[in-house]
The first five atom37 places (N, CA, C, CB, O) and aatype in JSON, in Angstrom:
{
  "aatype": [20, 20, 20, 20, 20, 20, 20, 20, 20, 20, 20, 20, 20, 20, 20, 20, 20, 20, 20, 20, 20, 20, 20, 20, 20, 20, 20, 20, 20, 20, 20, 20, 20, 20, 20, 20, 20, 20, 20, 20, 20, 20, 20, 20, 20, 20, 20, 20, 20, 20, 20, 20, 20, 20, 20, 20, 20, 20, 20, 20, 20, 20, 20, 20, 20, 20, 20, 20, 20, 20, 20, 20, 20, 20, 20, 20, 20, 20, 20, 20, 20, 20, 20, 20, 20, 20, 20, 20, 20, 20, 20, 20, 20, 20, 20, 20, 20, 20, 20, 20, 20, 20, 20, 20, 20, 20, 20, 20, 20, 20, 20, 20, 20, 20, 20, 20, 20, 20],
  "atom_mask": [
    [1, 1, 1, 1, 1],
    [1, 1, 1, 1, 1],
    [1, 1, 1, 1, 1],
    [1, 1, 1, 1, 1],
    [1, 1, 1, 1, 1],
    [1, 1, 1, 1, 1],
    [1, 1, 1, 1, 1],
    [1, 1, 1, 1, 1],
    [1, 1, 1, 1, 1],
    [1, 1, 1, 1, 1],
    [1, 1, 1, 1, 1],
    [1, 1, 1, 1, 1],
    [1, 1, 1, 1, 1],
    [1, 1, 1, 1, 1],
    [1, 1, 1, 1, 1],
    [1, 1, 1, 1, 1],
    [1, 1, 1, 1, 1],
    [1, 1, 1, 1, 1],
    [1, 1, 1, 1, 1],
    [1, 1, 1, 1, 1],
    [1, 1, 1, 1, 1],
    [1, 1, 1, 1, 1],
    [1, 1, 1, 1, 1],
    [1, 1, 1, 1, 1],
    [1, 1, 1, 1, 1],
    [1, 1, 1, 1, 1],
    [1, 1, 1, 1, 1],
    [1, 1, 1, 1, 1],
    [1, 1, 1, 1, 1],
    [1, 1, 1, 1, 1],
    [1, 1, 1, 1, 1],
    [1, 1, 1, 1, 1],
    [1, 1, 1, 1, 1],
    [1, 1, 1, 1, 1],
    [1, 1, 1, 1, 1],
    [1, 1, 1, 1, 1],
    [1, 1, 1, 1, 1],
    [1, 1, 1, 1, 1],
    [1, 1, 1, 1, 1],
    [1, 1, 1, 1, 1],
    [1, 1, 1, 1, 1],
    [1, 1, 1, 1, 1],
    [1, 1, 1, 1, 1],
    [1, 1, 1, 1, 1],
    [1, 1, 1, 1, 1],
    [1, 1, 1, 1, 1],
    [1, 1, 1, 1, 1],
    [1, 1, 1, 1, 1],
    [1, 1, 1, 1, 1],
    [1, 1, 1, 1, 1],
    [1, 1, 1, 1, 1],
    [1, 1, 1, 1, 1],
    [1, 1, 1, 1, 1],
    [1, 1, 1, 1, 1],
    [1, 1, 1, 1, 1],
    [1, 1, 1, 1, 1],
    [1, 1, 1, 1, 1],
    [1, 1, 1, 1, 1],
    [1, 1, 1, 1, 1],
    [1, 1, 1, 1, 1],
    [1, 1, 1, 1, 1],
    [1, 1, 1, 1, 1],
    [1, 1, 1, 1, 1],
    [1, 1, 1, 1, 1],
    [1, 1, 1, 1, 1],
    [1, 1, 1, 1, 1],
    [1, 1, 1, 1, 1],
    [1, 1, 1, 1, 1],
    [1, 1, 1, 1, 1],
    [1, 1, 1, 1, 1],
    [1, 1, 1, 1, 1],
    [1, 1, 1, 1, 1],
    [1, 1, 1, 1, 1],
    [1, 1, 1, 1, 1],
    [1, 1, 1, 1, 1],
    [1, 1, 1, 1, 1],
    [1, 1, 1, 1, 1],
    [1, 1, 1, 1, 1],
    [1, 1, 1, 1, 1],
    [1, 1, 1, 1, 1],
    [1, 1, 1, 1, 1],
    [1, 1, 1, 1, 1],
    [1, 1, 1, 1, 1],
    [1, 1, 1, 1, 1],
    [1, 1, 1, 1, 1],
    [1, 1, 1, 1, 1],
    [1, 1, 1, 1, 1],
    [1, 1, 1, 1, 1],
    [1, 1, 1, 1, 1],
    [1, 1, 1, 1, 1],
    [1, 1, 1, 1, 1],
    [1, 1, 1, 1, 1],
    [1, 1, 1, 1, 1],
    [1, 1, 1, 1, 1],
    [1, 1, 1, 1, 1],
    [1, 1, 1, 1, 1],
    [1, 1, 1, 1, 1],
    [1, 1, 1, 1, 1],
    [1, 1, 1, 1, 1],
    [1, 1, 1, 1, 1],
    [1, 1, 1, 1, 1],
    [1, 1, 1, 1, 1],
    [1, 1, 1, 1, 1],
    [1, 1, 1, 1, 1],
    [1, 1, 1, 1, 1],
    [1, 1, 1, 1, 1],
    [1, 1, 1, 1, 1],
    [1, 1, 1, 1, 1],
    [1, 1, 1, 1, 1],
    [1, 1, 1, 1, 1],
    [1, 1, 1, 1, 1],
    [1, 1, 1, 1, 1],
    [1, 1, 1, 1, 1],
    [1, 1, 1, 1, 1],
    [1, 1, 1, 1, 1],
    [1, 1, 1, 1, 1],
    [1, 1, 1, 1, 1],
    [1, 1, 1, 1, 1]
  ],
  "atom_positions": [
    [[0.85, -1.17, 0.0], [0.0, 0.0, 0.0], [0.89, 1.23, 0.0], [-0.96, 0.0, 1.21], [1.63, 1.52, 0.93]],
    [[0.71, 2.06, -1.35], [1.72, 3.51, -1.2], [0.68, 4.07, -0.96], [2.69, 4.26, -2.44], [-0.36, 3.83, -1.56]],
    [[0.81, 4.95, 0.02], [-0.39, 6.29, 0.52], [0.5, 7.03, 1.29], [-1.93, 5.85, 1.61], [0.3, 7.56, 2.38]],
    [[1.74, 7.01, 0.44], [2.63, 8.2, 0.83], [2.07, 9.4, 0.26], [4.1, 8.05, 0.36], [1.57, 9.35, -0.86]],
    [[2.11, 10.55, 0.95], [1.79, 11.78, 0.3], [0.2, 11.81, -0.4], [2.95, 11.99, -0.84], [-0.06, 12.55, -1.35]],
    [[-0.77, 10.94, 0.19], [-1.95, 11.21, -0.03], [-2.6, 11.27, 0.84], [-2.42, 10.65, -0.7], [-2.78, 10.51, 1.79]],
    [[-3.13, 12.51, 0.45], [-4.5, 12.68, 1.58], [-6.03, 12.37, 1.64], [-4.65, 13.89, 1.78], [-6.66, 12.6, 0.61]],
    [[-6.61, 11.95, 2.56], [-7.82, 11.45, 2.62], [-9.15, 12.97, 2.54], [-7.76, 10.44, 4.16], [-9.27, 14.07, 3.09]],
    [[-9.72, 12.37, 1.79], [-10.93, 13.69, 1.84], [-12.64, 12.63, 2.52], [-11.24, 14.6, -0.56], [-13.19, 11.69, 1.95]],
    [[-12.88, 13.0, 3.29], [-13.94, 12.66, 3.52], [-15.43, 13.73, 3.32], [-13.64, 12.22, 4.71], [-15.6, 14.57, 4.2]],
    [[-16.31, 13.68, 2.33], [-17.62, 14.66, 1.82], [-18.2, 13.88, 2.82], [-18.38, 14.7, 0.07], [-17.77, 12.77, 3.13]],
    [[-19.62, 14.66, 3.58], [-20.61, 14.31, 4.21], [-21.57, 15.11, 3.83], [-20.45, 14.25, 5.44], [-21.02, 15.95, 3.12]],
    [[-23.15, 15.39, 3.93], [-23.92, 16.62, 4.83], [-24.21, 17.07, 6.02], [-24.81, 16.68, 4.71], [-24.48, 16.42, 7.03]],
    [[-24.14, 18.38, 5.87], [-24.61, 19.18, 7.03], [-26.14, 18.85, 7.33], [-24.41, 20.77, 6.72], [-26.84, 18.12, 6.63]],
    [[-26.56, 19.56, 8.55], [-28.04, 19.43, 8.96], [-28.85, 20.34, 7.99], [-28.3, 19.89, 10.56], [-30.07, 20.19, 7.92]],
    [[-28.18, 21.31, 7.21], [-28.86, 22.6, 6.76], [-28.79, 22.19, 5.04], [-27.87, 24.26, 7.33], [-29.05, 22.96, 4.12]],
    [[-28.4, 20.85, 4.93], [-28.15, 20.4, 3.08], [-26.37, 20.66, 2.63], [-29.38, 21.85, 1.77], [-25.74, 20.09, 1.74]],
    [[-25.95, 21.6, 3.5], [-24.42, 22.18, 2.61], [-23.44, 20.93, 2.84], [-23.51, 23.91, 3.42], [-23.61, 19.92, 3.53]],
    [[-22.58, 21.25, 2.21], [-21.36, 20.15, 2.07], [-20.71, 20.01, 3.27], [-20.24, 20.51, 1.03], [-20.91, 20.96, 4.02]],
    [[-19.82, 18.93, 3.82], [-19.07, 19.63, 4.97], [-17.9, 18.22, 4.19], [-19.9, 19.66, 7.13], [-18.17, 17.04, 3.96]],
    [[-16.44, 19.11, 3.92], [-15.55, 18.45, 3.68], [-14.18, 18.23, 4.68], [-15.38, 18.91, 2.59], [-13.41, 19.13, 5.04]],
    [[-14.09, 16.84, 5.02], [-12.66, 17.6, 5.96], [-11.52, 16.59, 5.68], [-12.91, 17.72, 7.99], [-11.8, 15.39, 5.58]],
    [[-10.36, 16.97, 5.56], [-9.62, 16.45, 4.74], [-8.51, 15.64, 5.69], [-9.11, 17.54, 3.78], [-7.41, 16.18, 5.72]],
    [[-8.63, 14.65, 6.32], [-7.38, 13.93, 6.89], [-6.0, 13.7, 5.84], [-7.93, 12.41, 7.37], [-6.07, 13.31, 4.68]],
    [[-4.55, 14.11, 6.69], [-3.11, 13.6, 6.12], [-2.76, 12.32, 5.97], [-2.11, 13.98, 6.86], [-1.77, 11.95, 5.33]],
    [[-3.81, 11.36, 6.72], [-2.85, 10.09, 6.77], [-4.01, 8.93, 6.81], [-1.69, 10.04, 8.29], [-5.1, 9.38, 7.17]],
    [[-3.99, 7.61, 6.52], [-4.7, 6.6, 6.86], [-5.12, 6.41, 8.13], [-4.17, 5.69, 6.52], [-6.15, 5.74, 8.14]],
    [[-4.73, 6.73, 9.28], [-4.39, 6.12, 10.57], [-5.46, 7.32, 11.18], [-2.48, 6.07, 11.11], [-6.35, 7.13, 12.01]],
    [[-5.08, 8.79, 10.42], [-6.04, 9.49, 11.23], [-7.56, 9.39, 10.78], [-5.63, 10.91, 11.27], [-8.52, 9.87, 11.38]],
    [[-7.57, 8.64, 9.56], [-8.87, 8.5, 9.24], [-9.75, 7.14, 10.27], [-8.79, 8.2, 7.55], [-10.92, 7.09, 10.65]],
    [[-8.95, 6.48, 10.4], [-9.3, 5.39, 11.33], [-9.25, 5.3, 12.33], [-8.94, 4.58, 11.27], [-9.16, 4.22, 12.91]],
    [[-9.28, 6.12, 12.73], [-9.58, 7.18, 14.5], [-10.78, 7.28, 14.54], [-9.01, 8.96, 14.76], [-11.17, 7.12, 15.7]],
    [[-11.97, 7.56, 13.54], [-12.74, 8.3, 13.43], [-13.45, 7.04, 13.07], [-12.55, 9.53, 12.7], [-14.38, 6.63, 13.77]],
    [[-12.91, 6.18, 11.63], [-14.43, 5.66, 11.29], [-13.92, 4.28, 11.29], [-15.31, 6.21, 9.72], [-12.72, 4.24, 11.57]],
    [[-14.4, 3.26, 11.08], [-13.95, 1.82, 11.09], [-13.73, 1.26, 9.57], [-15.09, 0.92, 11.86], [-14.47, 1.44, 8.6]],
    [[-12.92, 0.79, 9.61], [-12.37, -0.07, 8.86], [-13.26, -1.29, 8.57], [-11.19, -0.39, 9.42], [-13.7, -1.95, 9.51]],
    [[-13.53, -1.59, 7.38], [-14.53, -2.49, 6.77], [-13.53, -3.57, 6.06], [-15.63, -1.65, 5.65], [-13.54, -4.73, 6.47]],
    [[-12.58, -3.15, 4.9], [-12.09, -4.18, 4.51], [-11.2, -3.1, 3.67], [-13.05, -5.39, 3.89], [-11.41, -1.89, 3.67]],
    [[-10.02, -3.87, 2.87], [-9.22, -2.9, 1.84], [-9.68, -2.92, 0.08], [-7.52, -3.43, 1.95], [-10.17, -3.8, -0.63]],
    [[-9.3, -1.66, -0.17], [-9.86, -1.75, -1.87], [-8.57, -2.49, -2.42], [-10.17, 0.05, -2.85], [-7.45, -2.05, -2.2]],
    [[-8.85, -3.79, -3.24], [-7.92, -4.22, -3.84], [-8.94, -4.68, -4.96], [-6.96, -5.19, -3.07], [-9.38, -5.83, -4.99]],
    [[-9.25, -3.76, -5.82], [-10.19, -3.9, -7.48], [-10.58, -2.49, -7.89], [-11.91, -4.9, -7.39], [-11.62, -2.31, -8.53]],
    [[-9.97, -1.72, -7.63], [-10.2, -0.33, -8.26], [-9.13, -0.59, -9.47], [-9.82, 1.17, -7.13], [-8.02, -1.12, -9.33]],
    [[-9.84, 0.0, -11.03], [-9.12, 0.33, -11.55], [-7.98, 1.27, -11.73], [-9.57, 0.28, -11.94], [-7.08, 1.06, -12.54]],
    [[-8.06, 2.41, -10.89], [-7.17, 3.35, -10.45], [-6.24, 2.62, -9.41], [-7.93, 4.6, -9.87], [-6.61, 2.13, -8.35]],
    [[-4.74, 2.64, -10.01], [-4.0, 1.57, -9.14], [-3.57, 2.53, -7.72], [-2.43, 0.84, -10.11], [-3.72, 2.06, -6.59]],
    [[-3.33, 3.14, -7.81], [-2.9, 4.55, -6.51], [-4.24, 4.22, -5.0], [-3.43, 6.92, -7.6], [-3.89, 4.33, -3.83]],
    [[-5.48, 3.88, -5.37], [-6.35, 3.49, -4.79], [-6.39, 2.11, -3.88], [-7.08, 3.56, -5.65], [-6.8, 1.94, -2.73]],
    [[-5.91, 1.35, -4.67], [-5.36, 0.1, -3.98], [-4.8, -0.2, -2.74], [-4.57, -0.27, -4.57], [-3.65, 0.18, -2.49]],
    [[-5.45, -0.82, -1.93], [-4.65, -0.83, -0.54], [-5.38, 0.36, 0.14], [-2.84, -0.58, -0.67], [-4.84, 0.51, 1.24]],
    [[-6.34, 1.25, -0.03], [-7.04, 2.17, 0.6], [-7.8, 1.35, 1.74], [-7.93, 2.96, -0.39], [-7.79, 0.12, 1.66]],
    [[-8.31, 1.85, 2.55], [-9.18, 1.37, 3.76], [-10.51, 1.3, 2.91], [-9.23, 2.51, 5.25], [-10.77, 2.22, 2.14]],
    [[-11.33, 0.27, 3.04], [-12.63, 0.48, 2.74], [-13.8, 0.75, 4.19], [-12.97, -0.84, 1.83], [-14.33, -0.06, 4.95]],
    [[-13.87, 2.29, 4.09], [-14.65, 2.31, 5.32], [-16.52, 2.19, 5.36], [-14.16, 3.71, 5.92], [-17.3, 2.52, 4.46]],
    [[-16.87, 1.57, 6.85], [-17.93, 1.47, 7.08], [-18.79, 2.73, 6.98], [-17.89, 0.91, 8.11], [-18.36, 3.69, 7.63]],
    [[-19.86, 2.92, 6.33], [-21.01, 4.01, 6.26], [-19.73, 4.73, 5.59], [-21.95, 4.73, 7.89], [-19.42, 5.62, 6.38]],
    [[-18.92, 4.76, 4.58], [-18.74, 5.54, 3.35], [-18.23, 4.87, 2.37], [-17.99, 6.61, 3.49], [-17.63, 3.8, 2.34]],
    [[-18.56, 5.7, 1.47], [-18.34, 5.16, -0.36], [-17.26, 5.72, -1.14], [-19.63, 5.6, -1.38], [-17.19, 6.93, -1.36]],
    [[-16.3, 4.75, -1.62], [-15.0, 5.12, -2.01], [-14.16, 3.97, -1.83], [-14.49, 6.29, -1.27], [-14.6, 2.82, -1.78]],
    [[-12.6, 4.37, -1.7], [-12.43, 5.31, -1.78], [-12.72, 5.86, -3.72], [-11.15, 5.33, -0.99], [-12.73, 5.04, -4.64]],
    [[-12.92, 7.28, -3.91], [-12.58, 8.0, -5.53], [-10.99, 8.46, -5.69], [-13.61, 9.63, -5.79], [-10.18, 8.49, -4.77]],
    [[-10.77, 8.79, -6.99], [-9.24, 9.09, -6.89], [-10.1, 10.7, -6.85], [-7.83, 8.48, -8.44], [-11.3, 10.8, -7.11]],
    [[-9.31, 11.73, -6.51], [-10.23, 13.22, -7.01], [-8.65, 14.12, -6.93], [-11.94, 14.01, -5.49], [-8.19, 14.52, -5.86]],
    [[-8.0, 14.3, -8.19], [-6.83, 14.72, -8.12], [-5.55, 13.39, -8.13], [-6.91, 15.61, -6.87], [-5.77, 12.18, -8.18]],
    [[-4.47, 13.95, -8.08], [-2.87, 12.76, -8.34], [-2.83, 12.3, -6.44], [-0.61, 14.12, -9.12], [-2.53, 11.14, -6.14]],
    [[-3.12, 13.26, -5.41], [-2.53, 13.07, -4.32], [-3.69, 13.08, -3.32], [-1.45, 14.02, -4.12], [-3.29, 13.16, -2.15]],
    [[-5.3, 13.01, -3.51], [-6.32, 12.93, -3.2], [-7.41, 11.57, -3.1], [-6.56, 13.77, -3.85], [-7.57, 10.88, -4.11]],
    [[-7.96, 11.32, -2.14], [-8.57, 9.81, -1.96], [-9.87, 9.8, -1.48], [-7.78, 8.93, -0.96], [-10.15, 9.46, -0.33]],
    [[-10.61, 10.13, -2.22], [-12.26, 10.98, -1.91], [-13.04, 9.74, -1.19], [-13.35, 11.59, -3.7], [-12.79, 8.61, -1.62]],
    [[-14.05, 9.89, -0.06], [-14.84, 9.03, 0.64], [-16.04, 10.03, 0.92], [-14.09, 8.37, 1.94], [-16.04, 10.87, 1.81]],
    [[-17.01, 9.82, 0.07], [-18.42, 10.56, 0.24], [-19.64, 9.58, 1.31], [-19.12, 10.76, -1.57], [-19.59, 8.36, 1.48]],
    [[-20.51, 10.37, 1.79], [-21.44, 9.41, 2.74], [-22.59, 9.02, 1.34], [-22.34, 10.48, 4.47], [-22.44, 9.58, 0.25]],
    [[-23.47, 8.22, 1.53], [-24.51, 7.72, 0.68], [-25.18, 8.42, 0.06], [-25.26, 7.09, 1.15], [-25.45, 8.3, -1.13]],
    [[-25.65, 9.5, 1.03], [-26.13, 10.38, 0.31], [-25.85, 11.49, -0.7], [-26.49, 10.67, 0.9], [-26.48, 12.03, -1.62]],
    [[-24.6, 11.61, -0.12], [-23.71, 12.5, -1.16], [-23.54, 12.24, -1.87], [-22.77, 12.89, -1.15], [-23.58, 13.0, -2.83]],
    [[-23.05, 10.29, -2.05], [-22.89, 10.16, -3.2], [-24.24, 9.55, -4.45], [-21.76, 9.4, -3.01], [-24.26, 8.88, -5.48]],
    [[-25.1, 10.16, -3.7], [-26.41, 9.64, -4.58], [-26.97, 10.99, -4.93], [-27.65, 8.59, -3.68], [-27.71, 11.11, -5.91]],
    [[-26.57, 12.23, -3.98], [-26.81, 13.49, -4.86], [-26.3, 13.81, -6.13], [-26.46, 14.47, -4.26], [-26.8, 14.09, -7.21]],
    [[-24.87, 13.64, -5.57], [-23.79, 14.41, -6.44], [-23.83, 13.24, -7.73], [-21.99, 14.66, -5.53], [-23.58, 13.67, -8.86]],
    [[-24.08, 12.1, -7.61], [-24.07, 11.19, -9.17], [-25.29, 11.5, -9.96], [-24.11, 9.39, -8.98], [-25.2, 11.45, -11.19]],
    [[-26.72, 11.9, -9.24], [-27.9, 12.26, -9.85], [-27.18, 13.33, -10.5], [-29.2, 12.59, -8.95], [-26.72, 13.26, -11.64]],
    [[-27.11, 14.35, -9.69], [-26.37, 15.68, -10.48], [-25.53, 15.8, -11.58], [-25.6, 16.29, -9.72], [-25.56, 16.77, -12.34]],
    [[-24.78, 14.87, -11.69], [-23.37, 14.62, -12.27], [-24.27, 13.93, -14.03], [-22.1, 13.09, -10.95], [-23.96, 14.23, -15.18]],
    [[-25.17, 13.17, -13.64], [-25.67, 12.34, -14.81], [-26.66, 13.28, -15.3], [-26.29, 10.84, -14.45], [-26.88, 13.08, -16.5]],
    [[-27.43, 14.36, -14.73], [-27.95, 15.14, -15.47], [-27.44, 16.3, -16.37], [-28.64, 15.44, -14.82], [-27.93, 16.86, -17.35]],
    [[-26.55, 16.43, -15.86], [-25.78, 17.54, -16.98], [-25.67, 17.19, -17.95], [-24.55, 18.0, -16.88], [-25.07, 16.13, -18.05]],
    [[-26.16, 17.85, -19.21], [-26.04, 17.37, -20.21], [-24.49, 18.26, -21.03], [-27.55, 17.45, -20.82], [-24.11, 19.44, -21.07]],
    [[-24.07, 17.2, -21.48], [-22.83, 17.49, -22.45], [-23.17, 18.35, -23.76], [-22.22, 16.05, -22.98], [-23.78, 17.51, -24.43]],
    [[-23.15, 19.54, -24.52], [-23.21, 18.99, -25.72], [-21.9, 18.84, -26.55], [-24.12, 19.7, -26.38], [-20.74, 19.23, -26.44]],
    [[-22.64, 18.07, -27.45], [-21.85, 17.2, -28.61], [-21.69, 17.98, -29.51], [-22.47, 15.98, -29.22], [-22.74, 18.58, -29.74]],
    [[-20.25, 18.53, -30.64], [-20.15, 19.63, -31.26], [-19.8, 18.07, -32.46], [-18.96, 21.15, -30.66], [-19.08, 17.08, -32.34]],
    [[-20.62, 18.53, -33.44], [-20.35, 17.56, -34.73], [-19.24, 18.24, -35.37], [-21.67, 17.38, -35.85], [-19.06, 19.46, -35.38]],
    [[-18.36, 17.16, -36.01], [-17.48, 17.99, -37.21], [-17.81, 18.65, -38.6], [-16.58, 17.16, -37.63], [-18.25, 18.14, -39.63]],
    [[-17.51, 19.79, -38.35], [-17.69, 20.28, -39.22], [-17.17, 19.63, -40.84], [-17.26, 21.36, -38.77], [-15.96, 19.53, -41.04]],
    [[-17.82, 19.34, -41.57], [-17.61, 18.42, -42.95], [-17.27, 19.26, -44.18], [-19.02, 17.55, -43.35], [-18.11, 20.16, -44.04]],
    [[-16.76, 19.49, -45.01], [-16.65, 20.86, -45.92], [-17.48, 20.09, -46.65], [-15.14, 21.58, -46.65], [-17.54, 18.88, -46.91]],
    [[-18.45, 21.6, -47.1], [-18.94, 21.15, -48.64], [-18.47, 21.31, -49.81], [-19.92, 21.57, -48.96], [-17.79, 22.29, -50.09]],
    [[-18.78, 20.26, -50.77], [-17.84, 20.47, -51.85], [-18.81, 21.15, -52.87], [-17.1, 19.05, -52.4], [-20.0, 20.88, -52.95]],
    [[-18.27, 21.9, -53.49], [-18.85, 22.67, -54.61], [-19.25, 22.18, -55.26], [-18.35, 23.33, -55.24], [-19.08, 20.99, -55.53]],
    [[-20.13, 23.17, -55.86], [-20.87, 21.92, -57.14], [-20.44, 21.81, -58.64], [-22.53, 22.25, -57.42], [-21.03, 21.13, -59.48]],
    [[-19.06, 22.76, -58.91], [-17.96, 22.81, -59.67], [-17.23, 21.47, -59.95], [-17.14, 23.71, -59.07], [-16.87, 21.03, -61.04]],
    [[-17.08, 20.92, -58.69], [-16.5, 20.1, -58.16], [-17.27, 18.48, -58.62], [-16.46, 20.6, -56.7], [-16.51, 17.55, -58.89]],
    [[-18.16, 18.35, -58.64], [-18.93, 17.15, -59.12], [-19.2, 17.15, -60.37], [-20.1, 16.97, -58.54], [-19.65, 18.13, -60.96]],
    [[-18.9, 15.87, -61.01], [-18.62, 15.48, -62.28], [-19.89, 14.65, -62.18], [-17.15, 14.79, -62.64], [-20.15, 14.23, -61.05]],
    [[-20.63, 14.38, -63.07], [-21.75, 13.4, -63.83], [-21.27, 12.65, -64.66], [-22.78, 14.0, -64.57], [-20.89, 13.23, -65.67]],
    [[-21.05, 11.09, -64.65], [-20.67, 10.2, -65.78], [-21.75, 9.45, -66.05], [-19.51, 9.33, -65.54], [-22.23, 8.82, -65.11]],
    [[-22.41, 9.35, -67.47], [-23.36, 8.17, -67.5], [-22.53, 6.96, -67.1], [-24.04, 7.95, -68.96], [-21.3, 6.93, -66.97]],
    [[-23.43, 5.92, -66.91], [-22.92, 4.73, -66.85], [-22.79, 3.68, -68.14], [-23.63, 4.24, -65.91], [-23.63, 3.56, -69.02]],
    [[-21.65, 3.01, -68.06], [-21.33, 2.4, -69.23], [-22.5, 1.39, -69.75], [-20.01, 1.72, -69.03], [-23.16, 0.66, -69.02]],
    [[-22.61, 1.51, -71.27], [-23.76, 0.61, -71.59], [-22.94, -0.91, -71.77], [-24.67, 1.19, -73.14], [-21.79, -1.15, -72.14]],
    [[-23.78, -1.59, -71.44], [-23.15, -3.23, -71.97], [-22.78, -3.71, -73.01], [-23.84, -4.17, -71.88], [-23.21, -3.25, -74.06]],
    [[-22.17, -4.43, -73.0], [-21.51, -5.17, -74.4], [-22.74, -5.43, -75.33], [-20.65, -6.81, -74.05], [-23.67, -5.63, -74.55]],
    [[-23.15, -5.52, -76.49], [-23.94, -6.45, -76.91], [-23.47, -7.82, -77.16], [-24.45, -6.0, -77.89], [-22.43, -8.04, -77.79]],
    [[-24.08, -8.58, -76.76], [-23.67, -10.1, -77.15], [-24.29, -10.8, -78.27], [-23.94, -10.99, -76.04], [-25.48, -10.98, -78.54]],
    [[-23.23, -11.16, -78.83], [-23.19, -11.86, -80.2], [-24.59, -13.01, -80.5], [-21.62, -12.76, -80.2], [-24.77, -14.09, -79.93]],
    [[-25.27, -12.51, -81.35], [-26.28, -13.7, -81.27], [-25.69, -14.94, -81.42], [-27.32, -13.64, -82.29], [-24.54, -15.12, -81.83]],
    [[-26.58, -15.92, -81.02], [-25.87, -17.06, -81.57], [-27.1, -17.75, -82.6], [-25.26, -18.17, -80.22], [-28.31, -17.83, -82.35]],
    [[-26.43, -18.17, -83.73], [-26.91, -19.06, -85.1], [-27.67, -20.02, -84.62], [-25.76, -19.79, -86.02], [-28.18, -20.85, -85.38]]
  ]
}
């Protein structure tokens, strides 16, 4: 487990709806606080690996190179509703049109006639 130089972010809510973020330096001080459930060893983000998987939170997220995000349930069922409603838009490529200088008309070739036969 490297979790050198990463810090733990834990998101919750407040009583009033607002965010309340507080950011532990180390593994050890996070586990002061909340219990230890089991370790992440299946995140595709390899830096994640070896994280604490804690009880009553969801994570860990990578959020940044040196950051290890743990949101409560609800947060993370706000903030993904939120997150999936934004809509993207999609900018098509622009295609040039070609002039109409530019387009040639060929009939198409007529067929051979074939030779009667006697």
């Amino acid at each position: 487990m490297n979790t050198a130089g990463k810090m733990i972010r834990v998101v919750s809510r407040e009583a009033d709806g607002s965010l309340r973020v507080r950011d532990h330096d180390d593994v050890p001080s996070v586990l002061a606080v909340y219990v230890q459930a089991g370790i992440d060893d299946c995140s595709t983000d390899l830096s994640l690996r070896g994280l604490p998987v804690l009880k009553g939170l969801i994570g860990p997220f990578a959020e940044g190179r040196r950051i290890a995000r743990y949101e409560t349930a609800d947060v993370f069922e706000i903030e993904t509703r939120e997150w999936s409603q934004t809509r993207t838009r999609r900018r098509r490529a622009a295609v040039p049109a070609v002039p109409a200088s530019h387009i040639t008309f060929q009939p198409a070739a007529q067929p051979a006639a074939t030779p009667a036969i006697p």
